[in-house]
N, C-alpha and C positions, 0 to 999 in steps of 0.2 A: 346047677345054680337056678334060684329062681327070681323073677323077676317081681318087683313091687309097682301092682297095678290098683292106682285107686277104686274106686267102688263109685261108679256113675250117679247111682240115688243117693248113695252119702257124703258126696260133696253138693249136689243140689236140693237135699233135704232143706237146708234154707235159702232158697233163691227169693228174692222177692218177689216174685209175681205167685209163688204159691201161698201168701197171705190169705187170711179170711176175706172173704167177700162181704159185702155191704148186706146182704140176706141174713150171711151167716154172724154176723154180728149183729143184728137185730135181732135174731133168734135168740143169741145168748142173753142180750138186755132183755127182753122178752122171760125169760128164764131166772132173771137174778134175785125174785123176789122167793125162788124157789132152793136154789143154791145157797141162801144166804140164810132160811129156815133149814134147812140140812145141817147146815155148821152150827147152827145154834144146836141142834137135834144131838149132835157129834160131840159137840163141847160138853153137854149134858153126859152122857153117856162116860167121856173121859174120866169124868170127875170121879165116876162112883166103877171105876175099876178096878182099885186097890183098894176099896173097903166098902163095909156094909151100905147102902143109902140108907143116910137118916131120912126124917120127913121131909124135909125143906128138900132134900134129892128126888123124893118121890114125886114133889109136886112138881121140882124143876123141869123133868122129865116128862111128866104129863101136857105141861103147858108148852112143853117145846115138840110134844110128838101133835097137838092139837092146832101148833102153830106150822105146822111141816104140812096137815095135812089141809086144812085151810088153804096153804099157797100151793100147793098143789090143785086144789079143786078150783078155786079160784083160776089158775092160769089153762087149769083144760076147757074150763068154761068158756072164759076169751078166746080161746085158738077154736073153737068149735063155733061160736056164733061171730066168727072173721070167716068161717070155711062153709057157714049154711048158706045158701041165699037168701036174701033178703032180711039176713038179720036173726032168723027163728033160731032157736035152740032147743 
């Protein structure tokens, strides 16, 4: 016979004291402006899955990979001149 023994990490995989920390959610706001051009990025893409892209696709596409990468540069820019001293970049 065997015995039924829980599983120590998966009963405390949600304790609350392993919540995000005060960093680590500032990291992700820090980040949303980057996640949130992704999903635009994603939704574009969706669209033109199951058929040809017309133009208005192509452009969608365009303005959502130029807005992806925008927040992208943008947010390494910030975390780099928070990490230089004195400000330089």
């Amino acid at each position: 016979m065997n015995n039924i023994v829980t599983v120590q990490e998966a009963v405390t995989a949600f304790a609350p004291w392993l919540e995000p920390t005060a960093a680590e959610l500032d990291a992700i706001e820090a980040e949303m402006p980057v996640i949130l051009a992704d999903v635009d990025l994603l939704d574009a893409h969706i669209v033109t899955l199951d058929r040809t892209p017309t133009e208005l696709d192509v452009r969608r596409l365009r303005r959502a990979r130029r807005r992806a990468l925008a927040a992208r540069v943008a947010h390494i820019n910030h975390t780099v001149s928070e990490t230089l001293p004195g400000g330089a970049a």
